[in-house]
matplotlib code that plots the C-alpha trace (Angstrom):
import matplotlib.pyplot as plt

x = [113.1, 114.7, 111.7, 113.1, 116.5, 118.4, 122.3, 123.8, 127.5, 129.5, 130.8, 132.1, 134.5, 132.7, 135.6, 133.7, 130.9, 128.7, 129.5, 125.4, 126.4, 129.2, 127.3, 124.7, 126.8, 128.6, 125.1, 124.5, 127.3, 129.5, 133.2, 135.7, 135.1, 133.7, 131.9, 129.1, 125.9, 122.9, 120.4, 116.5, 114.4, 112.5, 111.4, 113.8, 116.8, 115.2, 115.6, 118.9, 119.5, 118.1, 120.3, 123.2, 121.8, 124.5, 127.0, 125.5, 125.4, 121.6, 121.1, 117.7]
y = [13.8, 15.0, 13.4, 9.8, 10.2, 10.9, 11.3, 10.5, 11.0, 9.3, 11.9, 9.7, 6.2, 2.7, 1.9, 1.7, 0.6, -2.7, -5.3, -4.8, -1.3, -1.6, -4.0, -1.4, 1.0, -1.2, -2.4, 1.7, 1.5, 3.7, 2.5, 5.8, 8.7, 11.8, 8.9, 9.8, 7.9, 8.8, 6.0, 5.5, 7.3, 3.9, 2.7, 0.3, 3.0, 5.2, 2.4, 1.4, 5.3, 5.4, 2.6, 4.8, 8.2, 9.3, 8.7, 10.3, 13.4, 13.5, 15.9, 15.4]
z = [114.6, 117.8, 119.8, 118.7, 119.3, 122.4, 123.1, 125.9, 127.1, 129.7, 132.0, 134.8, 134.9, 135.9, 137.5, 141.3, 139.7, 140.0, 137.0, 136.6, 135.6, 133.9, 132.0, 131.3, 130.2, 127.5, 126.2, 125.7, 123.3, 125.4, 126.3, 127.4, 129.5, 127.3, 124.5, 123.1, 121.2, 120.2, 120.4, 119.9, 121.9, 123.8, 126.9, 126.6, 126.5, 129.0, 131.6, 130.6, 131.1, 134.4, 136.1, 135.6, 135.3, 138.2, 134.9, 131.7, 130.8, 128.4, 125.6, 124.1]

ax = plt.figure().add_subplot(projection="3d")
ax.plot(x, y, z, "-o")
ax.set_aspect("equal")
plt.show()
């Protein structure tokens, strides 16, 4: 079960960020600082994950 999921955790504000990425971020589910959710493990999240990998913090 660990292989399908994957948690991620937003370590750093969006406030200097594009809207493209504060879009991205919302559509993870994540909305403060130090939120966490853990999400399906799919190529569609992994992408999402790497537009704004320079915020997460990713616990598999």
């Amino acid at each position: 079960m660990s292989n399908k999921t994957i948690t991620v955790k937003l370590k750093k504000s969006t406030i200097t960020c594009t809207e493209n990425q504060k879009a991205t971020v919302k559509g993870l589910g994540l909305k403060k600082t130090g939120s966490e959710k853990t999400l399906e493990n799919t190529p569609c999240v992994r992408g999402m994950i790497k537009k704004v990998i320079h915020l997460l913090e990713i616990k598999e």
